[in-house]
C-alpha atoms as one frame of an Amber mdcrd trajectory, in Angstrom:
protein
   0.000   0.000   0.000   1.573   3.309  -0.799   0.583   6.856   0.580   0.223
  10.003  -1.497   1.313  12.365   1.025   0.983  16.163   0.055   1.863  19.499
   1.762  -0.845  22.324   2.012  -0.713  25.730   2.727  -0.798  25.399   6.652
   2.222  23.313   6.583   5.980  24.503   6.615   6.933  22.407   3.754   4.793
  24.646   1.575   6.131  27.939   2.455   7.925  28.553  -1.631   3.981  28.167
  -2.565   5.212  25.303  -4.599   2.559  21.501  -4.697   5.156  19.178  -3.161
   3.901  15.269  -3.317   5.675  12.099  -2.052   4.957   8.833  -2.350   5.087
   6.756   0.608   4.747   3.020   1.950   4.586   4.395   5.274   1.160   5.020
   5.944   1.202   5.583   9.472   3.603   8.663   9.510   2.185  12.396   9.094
   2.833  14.457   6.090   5.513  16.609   7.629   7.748  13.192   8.722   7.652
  12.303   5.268   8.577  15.348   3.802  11.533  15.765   6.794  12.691  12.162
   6.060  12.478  13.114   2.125  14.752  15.963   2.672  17.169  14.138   4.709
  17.163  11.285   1.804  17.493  13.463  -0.608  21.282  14.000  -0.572  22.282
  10.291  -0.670  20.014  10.162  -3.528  22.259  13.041  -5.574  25.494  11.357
  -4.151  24.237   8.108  -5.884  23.212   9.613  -8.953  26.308  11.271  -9.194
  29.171   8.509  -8.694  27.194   6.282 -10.840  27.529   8.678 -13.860  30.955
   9.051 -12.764  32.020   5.115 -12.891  29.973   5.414 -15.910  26.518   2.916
 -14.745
């Protein structure tokens, strides 16, 4: 089961006025953990992305 969390305008994760979505298999876990967890992810996922294009995968 996956969660489509989203961010609205009463929450901190909204404050550029920009939609942000994620998709989550943690249902049990409130829209701002997800985005806080997201954001914490989110450099690994760059790093990855990055030394893979470097060792040429």
């Amino acid at each position: 089961m996956m969660l489509l969390s989203c961010c609205a305008g009463k929450s901190k994760c909204l404050e550029s006025k920009v939609l942000n979505a994620f998709l989550s298999t943690y249902v049990s876990l409130e829209t701002e953990t997800i985005s806080t967890y997201y954001a914490k992810l989110w450099p690994i996922e760059i790093n990855f992305r990055q030394s893979k294009s470097n060792l040429g995968f």
